[in-house]
C-alpha positions as CSV (number, residue, x, y, z in Angstrom):
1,X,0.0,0.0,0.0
2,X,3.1,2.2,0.8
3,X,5.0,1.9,-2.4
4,X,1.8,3.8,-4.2
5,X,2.7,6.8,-2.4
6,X,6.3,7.1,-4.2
7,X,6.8,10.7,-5.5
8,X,8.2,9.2,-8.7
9,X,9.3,6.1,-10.5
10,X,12.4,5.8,-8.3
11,X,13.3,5.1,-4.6
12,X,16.1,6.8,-2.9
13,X,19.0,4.5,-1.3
14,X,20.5,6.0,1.1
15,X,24.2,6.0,1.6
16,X,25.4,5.1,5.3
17,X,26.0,8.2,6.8
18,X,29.9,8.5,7.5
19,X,30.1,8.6,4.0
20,X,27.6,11.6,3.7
21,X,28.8,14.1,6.9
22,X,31.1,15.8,4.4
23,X,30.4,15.8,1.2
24,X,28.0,17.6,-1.4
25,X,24.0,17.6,-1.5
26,X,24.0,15.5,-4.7
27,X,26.3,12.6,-3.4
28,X,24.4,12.0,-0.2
29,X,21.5,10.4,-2.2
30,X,21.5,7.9,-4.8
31,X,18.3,7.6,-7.3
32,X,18.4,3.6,-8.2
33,X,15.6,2.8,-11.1
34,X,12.7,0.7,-9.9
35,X,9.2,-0.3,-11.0
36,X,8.0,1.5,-8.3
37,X,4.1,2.5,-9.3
38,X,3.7,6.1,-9.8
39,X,2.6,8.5,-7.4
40,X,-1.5,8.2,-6.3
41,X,-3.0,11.4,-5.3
42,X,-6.2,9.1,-4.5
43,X,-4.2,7.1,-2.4
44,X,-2.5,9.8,-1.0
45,X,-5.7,11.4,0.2
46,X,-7.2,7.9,1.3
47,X,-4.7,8.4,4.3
48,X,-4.0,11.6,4.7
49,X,-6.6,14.0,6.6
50,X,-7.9,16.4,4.2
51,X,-6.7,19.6,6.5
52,X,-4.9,21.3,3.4
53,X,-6.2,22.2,-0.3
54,X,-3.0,20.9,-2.2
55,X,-2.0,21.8,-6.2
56,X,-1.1,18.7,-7.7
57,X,2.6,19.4,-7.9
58,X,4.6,16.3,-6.3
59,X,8.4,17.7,-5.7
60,X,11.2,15.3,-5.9
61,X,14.1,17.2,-4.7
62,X,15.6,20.9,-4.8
63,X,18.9,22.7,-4.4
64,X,19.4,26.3,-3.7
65,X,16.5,28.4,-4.8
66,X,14.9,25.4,-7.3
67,X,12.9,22.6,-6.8
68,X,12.0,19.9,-9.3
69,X,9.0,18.2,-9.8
70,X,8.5,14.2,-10.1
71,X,8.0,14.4,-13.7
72,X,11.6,16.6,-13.7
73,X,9.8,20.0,-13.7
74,X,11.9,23.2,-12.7
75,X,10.2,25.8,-10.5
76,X,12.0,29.1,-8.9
77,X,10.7,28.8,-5.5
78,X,9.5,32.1,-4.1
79,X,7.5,30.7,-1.2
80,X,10.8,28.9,0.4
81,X,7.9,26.5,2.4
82,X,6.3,29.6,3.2
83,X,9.1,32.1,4.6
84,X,10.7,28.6,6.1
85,X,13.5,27.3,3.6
86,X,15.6,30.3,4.3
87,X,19.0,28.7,3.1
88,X,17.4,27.3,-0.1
89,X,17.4,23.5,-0.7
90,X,20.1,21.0,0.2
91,X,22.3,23.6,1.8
92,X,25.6,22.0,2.3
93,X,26.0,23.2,5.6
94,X,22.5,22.0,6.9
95,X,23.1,19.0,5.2
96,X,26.4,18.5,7.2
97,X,25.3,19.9,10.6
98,X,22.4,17.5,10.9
99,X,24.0,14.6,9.4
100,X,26.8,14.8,11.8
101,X,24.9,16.0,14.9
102,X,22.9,12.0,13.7
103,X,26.0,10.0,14.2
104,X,26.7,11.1,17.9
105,X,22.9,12.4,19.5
106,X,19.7,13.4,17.9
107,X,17.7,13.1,20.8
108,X,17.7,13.2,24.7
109,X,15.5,15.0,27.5
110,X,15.6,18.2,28.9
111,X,15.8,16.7,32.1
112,X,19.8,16.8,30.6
113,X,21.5,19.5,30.0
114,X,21.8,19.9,25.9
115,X,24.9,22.3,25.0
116,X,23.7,22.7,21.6
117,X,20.6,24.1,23.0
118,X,22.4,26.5,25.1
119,X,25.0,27.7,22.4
120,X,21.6,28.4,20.0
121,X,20.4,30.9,22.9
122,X,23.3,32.4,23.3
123,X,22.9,33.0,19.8
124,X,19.6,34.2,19.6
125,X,19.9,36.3,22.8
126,X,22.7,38.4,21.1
127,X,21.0,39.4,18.3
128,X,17.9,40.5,20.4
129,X,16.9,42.6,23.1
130,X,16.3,39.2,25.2
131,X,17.3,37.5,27.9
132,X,16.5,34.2,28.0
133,X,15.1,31.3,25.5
134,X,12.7,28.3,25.9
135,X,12.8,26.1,22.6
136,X,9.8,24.8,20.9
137,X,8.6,22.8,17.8
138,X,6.3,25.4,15.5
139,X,5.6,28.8,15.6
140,X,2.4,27.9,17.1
141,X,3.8,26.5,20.3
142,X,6.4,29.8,20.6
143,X,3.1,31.4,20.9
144,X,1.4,29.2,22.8
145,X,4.7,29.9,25.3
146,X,4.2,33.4,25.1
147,X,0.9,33.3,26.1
148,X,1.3,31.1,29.1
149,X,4.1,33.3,30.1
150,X,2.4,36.8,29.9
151,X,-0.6,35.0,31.6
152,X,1.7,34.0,34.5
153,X,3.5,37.4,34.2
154,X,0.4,39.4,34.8
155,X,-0.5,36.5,37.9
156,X,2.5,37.0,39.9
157,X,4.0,40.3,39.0
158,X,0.7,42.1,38.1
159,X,-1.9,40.7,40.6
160,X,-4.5,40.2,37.8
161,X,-7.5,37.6,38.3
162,X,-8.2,37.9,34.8
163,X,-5.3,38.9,32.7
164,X,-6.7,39.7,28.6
165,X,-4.0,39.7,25.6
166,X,-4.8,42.2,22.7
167,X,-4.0,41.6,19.6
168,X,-4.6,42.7,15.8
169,X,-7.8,41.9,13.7
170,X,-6.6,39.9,10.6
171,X,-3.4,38.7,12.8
172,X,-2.7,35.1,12.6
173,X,-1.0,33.3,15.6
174,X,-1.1,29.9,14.8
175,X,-3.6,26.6,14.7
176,X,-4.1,25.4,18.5
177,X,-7.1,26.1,20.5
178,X,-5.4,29.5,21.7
179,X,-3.4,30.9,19.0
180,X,-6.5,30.2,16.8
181,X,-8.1,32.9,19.3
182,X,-5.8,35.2,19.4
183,X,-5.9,35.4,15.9
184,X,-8.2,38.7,14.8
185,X,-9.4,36.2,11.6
186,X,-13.1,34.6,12.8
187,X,-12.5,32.1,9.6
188,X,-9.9,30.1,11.9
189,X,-11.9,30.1,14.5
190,X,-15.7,28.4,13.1
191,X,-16.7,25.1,14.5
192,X,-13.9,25.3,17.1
193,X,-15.7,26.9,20.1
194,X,-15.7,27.5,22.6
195,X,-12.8,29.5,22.4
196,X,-10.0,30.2,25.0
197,X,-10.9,33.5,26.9
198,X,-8.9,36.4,28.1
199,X,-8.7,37.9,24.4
200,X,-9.5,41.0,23.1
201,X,-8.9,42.5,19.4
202,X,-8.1,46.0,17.8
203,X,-7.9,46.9,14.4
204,X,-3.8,46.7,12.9
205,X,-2.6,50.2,12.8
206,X,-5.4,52.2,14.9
207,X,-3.4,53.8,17.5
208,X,-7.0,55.7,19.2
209,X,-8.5,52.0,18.5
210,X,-5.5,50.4,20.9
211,X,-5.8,53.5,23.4
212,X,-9.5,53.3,24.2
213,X,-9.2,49.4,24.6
214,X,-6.3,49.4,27.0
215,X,-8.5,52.0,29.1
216,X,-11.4,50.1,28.4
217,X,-10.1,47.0,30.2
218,X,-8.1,48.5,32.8
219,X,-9.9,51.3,34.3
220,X,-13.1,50.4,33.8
221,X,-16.2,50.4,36.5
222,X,-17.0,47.5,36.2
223,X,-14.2,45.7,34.8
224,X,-14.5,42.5,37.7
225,X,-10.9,42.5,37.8
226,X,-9.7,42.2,34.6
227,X,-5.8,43.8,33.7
228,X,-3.9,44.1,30.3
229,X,-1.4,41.0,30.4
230,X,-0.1,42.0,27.0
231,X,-0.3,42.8,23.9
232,X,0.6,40.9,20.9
233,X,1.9,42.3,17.6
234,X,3.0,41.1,14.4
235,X,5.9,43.7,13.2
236,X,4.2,42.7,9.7
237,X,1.1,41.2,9.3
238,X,1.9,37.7,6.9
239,X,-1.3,36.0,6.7
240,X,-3.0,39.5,6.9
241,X,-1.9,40.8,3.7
242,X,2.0,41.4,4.2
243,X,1.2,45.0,5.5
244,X,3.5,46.1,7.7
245,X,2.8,47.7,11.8
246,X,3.4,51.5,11.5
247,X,6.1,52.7,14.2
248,X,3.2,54.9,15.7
249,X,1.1,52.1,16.6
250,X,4.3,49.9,17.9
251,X,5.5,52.7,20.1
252,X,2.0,53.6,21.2
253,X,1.7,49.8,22.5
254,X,5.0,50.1,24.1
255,X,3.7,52.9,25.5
256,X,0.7,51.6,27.3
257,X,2.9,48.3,28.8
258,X,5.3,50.5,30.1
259,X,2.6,52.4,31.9
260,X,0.6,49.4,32.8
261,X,3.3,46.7,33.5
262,X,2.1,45.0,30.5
263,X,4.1,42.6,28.3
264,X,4.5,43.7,24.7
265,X,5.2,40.6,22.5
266,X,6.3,40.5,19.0
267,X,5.2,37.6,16.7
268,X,8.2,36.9,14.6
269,X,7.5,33.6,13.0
270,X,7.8,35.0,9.8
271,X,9.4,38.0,10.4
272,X,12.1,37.3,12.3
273,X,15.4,35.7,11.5
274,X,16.4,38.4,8.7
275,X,13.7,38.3,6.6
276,X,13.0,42.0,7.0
277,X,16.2,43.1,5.8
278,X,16.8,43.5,10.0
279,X,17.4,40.4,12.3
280,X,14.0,41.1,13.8
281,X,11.0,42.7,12.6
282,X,10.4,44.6,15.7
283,X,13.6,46.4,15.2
284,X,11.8,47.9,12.1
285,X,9.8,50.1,14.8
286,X,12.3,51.6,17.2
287,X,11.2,50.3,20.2
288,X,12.7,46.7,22.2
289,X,9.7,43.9,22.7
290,X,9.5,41.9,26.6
291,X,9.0,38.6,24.9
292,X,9.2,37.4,21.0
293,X,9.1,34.2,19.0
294,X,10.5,32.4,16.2
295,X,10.1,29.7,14.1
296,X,10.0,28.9,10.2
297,X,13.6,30.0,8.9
298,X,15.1,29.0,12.2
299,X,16.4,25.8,11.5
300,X,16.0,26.3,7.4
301,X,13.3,23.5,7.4
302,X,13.8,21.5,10.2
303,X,11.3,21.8,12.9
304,X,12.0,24.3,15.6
305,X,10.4,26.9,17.3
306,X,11.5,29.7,20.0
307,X,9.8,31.7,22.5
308,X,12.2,34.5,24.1
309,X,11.8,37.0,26.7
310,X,13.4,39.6,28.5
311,X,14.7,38.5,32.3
312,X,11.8,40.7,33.7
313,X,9.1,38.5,32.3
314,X,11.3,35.4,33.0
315,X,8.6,34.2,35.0
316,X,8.2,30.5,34.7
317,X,9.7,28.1,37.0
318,X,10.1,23.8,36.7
319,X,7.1,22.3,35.8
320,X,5.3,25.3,34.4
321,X,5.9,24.5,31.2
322,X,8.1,22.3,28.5
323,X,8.4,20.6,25.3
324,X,9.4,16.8,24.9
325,X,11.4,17.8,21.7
326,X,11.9,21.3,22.3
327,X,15.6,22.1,21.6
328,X,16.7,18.9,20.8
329,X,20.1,18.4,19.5
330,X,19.6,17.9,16.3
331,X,16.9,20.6,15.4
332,X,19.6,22.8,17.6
333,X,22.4,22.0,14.8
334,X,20.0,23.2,12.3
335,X,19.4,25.9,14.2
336,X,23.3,27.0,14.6
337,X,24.3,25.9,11.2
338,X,21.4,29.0,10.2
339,X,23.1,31.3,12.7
340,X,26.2,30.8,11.4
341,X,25.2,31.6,7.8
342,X,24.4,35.0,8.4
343,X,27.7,35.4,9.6
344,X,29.5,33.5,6.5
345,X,27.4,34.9,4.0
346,X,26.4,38.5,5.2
347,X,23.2,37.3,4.5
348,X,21.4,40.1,6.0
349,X,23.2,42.2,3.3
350,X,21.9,40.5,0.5
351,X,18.1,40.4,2.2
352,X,18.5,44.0,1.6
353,X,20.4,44.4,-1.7
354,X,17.6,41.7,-3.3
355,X,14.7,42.9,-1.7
356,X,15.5,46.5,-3.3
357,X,15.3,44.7,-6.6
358,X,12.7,43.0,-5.9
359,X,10.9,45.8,-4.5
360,X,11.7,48.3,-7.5
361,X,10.8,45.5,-9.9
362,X,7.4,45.1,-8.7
363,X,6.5,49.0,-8.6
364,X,7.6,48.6,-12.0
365,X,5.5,45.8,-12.9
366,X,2.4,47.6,-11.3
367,X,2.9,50.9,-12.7
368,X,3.1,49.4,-16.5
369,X,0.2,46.8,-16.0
370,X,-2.3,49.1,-14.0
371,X,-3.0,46.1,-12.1
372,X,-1.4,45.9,-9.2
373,X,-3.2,48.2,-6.3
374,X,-0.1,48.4,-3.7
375,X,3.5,47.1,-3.7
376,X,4.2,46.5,0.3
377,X,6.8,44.7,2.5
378,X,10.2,44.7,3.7
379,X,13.1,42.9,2.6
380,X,12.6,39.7,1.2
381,X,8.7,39.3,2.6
382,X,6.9,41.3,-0.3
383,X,4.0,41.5,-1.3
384,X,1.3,42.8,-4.1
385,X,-1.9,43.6,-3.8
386,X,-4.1,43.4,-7.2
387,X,-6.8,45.7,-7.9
388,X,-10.3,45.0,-8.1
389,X,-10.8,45.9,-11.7
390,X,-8.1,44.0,-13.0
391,X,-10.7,40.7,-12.9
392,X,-8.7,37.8,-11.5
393,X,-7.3,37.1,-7.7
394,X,-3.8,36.1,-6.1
395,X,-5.1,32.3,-6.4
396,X,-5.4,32.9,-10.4
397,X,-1.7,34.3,-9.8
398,X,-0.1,31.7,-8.1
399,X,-1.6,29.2,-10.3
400,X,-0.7,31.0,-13.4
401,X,2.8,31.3,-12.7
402,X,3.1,27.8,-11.2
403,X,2.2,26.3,-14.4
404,X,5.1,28.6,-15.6
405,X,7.8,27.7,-13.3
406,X,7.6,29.5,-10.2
407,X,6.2,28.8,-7.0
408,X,4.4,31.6,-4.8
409,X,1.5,31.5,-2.0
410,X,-1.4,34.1,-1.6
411,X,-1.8,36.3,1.5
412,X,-4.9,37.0,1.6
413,X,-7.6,36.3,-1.3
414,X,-6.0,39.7,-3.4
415,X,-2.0,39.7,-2.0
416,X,0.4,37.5,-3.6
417,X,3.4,37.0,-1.1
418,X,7.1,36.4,-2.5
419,X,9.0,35.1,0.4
420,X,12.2,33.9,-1.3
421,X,15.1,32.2,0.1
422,X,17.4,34.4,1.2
423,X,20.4,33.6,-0.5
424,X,18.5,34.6,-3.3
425,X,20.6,36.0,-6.3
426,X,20.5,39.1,-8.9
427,X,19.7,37.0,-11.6
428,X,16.7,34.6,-9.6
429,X,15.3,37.9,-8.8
430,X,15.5,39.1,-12.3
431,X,14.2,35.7,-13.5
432,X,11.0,35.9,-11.2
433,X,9.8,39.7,-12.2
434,X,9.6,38.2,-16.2
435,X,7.8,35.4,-14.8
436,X,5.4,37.5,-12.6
437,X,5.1,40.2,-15.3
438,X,4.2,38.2,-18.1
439,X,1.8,36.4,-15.7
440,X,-0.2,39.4,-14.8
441,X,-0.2,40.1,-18.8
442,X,-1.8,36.9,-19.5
443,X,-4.3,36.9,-17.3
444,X,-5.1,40.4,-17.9
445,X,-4.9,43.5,-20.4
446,X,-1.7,45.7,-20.5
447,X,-2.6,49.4,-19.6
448,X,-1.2,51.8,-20.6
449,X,1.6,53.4,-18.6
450,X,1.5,56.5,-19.6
């Protein structure tokens, strides 16, 4: 029953591992011809829940910015497993840190101390305004963290009975029961009620909006003892249309924590880890955050989530809270084989340098097509928004320029998001604004651009 699930008409031998831990992507893996049935998407989907609406591409393998399909398709990969793959595919040194972290310990408790855990938070507490680190799996459980740490924050140092996190309408936090509430997007939430309490919501951007609900819930008469625990931003809203926090409303929540004792927490699952062109999206804004998280592009692919915080909201003690496979070595090697790129390759340089391409390309693109309402973003998270008139959406887009070679995810149902790696090159970028402008010219007229 297995064997129908094969990607392709080969299986991949693997070579035993001392022969992999220093050498190239291409040698680690040897394709050996089989009869092995060709992939079944019906099988596929016989055992698979349903929880995602997948485009029939199957990939087979990728290196740097390309992936291939099974049937030996190229595609320039702009989505980077959505603002994840942020060293490309088969990056030699990921390749090499994992494979050799394998051979001595992938695995082992917390109840041990794991250096490789400890040398990643170092890491991450130098390039932040934080403190301290407590390792995860997924964005989503960074957030769950944060939550459960404000909460206990507002418990023990604040003297709240019932502490309420703000955050932004059309924010997205992540899939469990909470994050799904404190994501400002009711969609996520149907069916899943009832939802976790203790959350309140404020339109993105609407620094009277943010004012009147932090007086709202603090000083009000009848208020049965609620208190502001935090509030929790994305520095740039992903999911929400790549639109970016203005440094108004950031410093304006700052502003009310500082006066309340209130956490402010940054979301930086897609943000963070240099995509903005800085370290850390908040950094965009001027102001330092008491607690952010991480996830996506911190280990490149494999699985690993952070939650950080500043030593005065270090509030949690043994037992409070803790992950079976948070910070694990081998997610950890990932994790420090990232770091270390951005030393190597000055990677935050070339966020910037290609992201001011990529940005000047696309306000070219819109200006000459007349359908493209808003280019927006930082960096190397970019987005555009197309205009009502022009008669198609982002999903006519993506699809349109998958079938030419290039892979890309919506952001909303009239943003297409380009989240490339970040070792992307000059001439990737180049080769994605002919792919994206001749797509918008297909599946609409050329104005003029007079």
């Amino acid at each position: 029953m297995l064997t129908s699930l094969l990607p392709t008409t080969m299986t991949m031998t693997m070579l035993p591992l001392w022969q992999t831990a220093h050498t190239r992507a291409p040698a680690a893996v040897m394709a050996v011809e089989t009869a092995a049935p060709a992939f079944s998407p019906a099988e596929f989907d016989s055992v698979v829940m349903g929880t995602y609406g997948r485009f029939s591409l199957v990939v087979s393998h990728g290196r740097g910015c390309y992936l291939w399909d099974a049937d030996g398709k190229k595609y320039l990969d702009f989505a980077a497993g959505i603002s994840t793959c942020c060293l490309g595919h088969a990056d030699e040194r990921l390749i090499n840190a994992v494979n050799t972290q394998m051979q001595k310990v992938h695995h082992v408790s917390n109840l041990y101390y794991i250096p490789q855990q400890g040398e990643l938070a170092r890491k991450l507490v130098d390039s932040s305004c934080a403190d301290r680190a407590f390792f995860c799996n997924s964005g989503a459980e960074a957030n769950e963290a944060a939550i459960k740490l404000a909460r206990k924050h507002a418990a023990t140092v604040l003297g709240a009975k019932q502490p309420v996190i703000i955050t932004a309408l059309n924010s997205f936090h992540g899939r469990t029961l909470t994050t799904i509430t404190a994501t400002g997007q009711p969609k996520y939430q149907q069916g899943f009620g009832p939802l976790t309490p203790g959350f309140e919501y404020v339109p993105y951007n609407d620094v009277d909006a943010l004012r009147k609900l932090v007086r709202k819930i603090n000083g009000g008469l009848f208020n049965r003892g609620r208190k502001l625990a935090a509030i929790m931003l994305e520095p740039l809203q992903g999911e929400g249309g790549i639109t970016p926090a203005t440094q108004e409303f950031f410093q304006a929540a700052r502003e009310l924590c500082d006066e309340s004792g209130a956490l402010l927490m940054a979301d930086e699952v897609q943000t963070g880890m240099g995509r903005s062109g800085d370290f850390w999206g908040y950094m965009k804004h001027g102001v330092e955050v008491d607690v952010l998280t991480t996830a996506k592009a911190l280990g490149g692919g494999v699985p690993i989530g952070a939650m950080l915080c500043k030593e005065k909201a270090n509030v949690f003690k043994p037992g409070d809270h803790a992950s079976t496979f948070g910070g694990n070595p081998l997610a950890c090697a990932a994790g420090l084989a990232v770091m270390d790129a951005f030393d190597q390759d000055a990677l935050l340089d070339n966020v910037r340098a290609r992201g001011e391409q990529l940005r000047a390309g696309l306000e070219l693109l819109a200006a000459s097509t007349g359908m493209v309402r808003e280019v927006r973003g930082w960096g190397l998270i970019m987005g555009i928004e197309l205009t009502e008139e022009c008669g198609f959406l982002a999903a006519d887009v993506v699809a349109k320029l998958m079938s030419a070679g290039m892979l890309t995810v919506p952001a909303g149902a009239r943003v297409v998001r380009f989240v490339p790696p970040l070792v992307v090159s000059e001439q990737e970028i180049t080769e994605a604004l002919e792919m994206v402008g001749s797509a918008l010219k297909e599946l609409g007229p050329v104005a003029s651009s007079s």
